[in-house]
N, C-alpha and C positions, 0 to 999 in steps of 0.2 A: 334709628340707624338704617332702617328699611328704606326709608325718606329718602336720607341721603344717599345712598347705594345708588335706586333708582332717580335721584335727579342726576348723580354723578354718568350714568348709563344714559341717561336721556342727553347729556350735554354731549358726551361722547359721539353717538348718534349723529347727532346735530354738525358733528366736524368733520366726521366721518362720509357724511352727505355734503356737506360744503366742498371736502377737499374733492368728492367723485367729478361733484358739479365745476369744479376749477378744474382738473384736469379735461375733462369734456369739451370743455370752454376751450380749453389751450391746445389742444387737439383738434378742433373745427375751426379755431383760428388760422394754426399753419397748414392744416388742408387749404381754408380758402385763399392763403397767401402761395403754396406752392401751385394752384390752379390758376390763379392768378398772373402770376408767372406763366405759365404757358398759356393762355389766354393774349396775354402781350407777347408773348414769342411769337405766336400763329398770326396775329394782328399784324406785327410788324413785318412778317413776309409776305402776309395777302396785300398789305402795302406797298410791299417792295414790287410784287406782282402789276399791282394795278396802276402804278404811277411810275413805270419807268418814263425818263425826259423825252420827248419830242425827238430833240436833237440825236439822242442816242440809238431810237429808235429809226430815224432817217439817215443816219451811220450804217447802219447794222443792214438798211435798206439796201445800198449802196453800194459799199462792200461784198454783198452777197450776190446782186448780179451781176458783176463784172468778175473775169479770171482772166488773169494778167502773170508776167513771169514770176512775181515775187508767191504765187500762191502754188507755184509745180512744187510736185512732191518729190521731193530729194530720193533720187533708187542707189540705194548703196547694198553691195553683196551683202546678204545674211545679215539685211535689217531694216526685215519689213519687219512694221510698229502695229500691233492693232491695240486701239487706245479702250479703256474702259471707264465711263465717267458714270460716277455714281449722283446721280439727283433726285427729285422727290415732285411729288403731284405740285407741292406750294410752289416749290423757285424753278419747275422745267420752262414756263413761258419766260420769266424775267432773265437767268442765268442762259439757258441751254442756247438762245439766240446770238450771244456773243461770242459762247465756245463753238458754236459752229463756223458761223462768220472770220473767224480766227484760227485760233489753233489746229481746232479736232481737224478742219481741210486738207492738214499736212499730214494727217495719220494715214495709213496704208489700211485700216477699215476701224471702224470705231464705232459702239455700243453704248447704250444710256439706258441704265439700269433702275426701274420704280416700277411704283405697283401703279398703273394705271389700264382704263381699258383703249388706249388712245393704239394703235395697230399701226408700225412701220418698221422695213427694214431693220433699222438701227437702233431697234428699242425691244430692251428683254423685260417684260412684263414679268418682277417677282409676285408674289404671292401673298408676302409679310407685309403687315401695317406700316407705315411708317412712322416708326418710333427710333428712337436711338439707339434701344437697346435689337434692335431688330436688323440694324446697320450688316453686322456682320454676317447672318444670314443672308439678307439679299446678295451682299457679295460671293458667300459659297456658291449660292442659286447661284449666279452670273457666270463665276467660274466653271463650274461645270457646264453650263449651258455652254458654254463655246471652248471647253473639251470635247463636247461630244458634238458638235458642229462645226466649226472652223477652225481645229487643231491644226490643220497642215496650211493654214490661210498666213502665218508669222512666225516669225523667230523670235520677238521681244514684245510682250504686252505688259501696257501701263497702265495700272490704277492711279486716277485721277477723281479727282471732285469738280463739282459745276463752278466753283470758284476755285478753281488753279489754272495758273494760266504756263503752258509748256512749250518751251522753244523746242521742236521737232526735231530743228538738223544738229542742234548739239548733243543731243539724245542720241542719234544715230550717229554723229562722229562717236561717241561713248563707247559704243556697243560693237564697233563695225570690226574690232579686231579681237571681241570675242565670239562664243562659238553658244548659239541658240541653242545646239542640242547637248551641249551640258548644262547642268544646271548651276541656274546664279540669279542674287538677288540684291539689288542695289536700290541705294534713295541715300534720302538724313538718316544715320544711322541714331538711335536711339540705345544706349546700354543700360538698359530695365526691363525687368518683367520676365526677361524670356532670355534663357541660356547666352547665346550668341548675341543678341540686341533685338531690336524690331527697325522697322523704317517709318517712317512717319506716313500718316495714308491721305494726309491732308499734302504734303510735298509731291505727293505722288511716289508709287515703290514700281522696280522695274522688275521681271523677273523674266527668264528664258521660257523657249518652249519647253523644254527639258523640266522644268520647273514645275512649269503646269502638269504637267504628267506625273510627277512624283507626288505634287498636292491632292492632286485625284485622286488617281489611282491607289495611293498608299494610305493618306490623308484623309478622307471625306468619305470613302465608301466604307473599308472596315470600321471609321470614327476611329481611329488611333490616337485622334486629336478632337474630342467633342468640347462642342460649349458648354465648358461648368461655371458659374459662378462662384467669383472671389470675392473678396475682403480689399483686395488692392487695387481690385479693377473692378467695381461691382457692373460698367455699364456692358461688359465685356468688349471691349472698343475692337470695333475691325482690323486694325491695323494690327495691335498686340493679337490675336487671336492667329492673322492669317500666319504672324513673323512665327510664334510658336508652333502653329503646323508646319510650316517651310523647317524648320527647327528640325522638329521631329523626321522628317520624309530625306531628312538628310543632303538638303541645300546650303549652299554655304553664301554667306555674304560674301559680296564682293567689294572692294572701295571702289570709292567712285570720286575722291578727292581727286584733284588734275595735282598739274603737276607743279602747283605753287603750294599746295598742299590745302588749297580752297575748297568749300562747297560748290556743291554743281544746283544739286534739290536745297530747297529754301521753304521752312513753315510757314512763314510769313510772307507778306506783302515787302516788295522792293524798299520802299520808304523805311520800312520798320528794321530793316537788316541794313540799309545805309546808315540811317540818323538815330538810332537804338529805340528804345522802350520796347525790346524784345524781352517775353516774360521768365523769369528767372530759372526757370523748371528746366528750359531750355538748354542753360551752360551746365546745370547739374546734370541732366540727362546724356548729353551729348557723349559721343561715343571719342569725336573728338573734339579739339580746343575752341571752342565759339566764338566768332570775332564779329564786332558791328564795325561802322565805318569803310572806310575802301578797301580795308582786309579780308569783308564777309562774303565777297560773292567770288564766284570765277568765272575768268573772262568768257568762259563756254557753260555759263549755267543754264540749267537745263528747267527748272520751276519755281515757282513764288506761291504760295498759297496765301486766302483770304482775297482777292483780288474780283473785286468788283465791277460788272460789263462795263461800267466808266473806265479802269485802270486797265484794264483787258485791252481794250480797245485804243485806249493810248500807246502802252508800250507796242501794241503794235504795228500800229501807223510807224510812230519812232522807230524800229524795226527795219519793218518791211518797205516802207513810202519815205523815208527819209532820206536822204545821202548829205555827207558832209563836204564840198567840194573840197579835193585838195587832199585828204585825209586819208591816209592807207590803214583801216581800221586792224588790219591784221598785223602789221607789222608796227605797229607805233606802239609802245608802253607807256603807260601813264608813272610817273614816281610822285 
């Protein structure tokens, strides 16, 4: 009987190690598959870094030493823009060269926000690694960093990303007949997460001077609003975090739909919001009714995110260098 006890214990044993060694196994498997995975994430933008086209790079050449009437910065009362684009050590060289060449030009002063030791002007060196989960620190960093520096330099600053690409004078027609020193915050309205909605941070969010001052001041110094980790949002994503502060500091959204009842801010790329496969989270999320086709943009939209220095640089030649002879682009509706 002894026997068997002890072979029965011994087999046990036996399974009991097997199952530790399988789980171990399967454990060091999806470690090395989720390193893996970022392994090819960081690959595929030191790629995107090191081979941007010839061609786009002789664009970007081009464009950048020439200033010509289509690149004067629009002065409209109470709506200077200072723009903030968030990038990173991997994509500043690939990205940053076409938002300068482009958009950021039209901004009334503009910031590019990473941890680098590279020293200019226009560049707030954060502190934090760059990680995702680390996103929205660098942002508070930023914010703050130009409260406490060039608070009285604008009336309306824009968080944007190195791939967003933002028509400037539709922005500022938006904003020109409201009032900086109160507070308000406008983009794609987002209804989750956070009381009032969020804005999408990839669309780009706009908020007043007033604004800023109430995120500060109220927001960030006592921590009225710190980053805790969720269950819903484990990455604590920038955008949900800043829209819950603005939340708390007692900012109010503003619509920013025109007057067709269109988007102005866009998550996506142009393409994707004409001819659809926009991803489904989207119409759920949406504060309002989401439309693809020539119902999704309005005629004075203001941003596209995901937008590629290829796509960047198209729309805005088509833009800016284009003209259609004949064509009163203001007064003509499309049906």
């Amino acid at each position: 009987m002894e026997f068997v006890n002890n072979k029965v214990k011994k087999c046990v044993s036996i399974k009991l190690f097997l199952c530790v060694v399988f789980c171990f196994v399967c454990m060091t498997l999806f470690r090395e598959m989720v390193l893996s995975r970022q392994i090819v994430d960081i690959t595929k933008q030191h790629k995107e870094v090191t081979q941007m086209a010839p061609g786009i790079r002789r664009y970007i050449d081009q464009i950048s030493s020439i200033q010509d009437n289509s690149q004067d910065k629009v002065q409209t009362k109470n709506s200077r823009v200072l723009c903030l684009i968030l990038t990173s050590y991997i994509t500043f060289r690939s990205r940053v060269p076409a938002v300068n060449a482009t958009w950021a030009r039209r901004c009334d002063k503009q910031f590019y926000v990473l941890k680098t030791e590279k020293k200019a002007p226009d560049i707030i060196n954060s502190p934090f690694e760059e990680t995702r989960n680390n996103i929205v620190h660098k942002i508070k960093f930023a914010l703050s960093y130009i409260y406490e520096n060039h608070i009285d330099d604008f009336d309306w600053l824009i968080k944007a990303d190195d791939d967003t690409y933002v028509i400037m004078e539709n922005l500022k027609f938006l904003v020109q007949n409201l009032d900086g020193q109160k507070p308000a915050y406008l983009g794609f309205h987002f209804d989750k997460f956070v009381q009032n909605g969020y804005m999408s941070g990839g669309a780009g969010y706009v908020i007043s001077n007033r604004a800023l001052r109430n995120l500060v001041q109220l927001g960030f110094y006592p921590e009225k609003c710190p980053v805790i980790p969720n269950k819903e949002d484990p990455e604590n994503s920038e955008d949900i975090e800043i829209g819950r502060c603005l939340n708390k500091t007692g900012v109010p959204v503003i619509n920013s739909l025109d007057e067709e009842g269109k988007e102005r801010f866009h998550p996506y790329p142009t393409q994707k919001h004409l001819f659809g496969s926009i991803p489904r989270f989207v119409f759920e999320w949406a504060k309002n009714p989401h439309n693809e086709g020539m119902a999704c943009c309005s005629k004075y939209s203001i941003s596209f995110h995901y937008m590629d220095p290829a796509s960047m640089l198209l729309v805005d030649h088509l833009l800016y260098r284009t003209s259609v002879a004949g064509l009163d682009r203001v007064n003509s509706k499309i049906t």
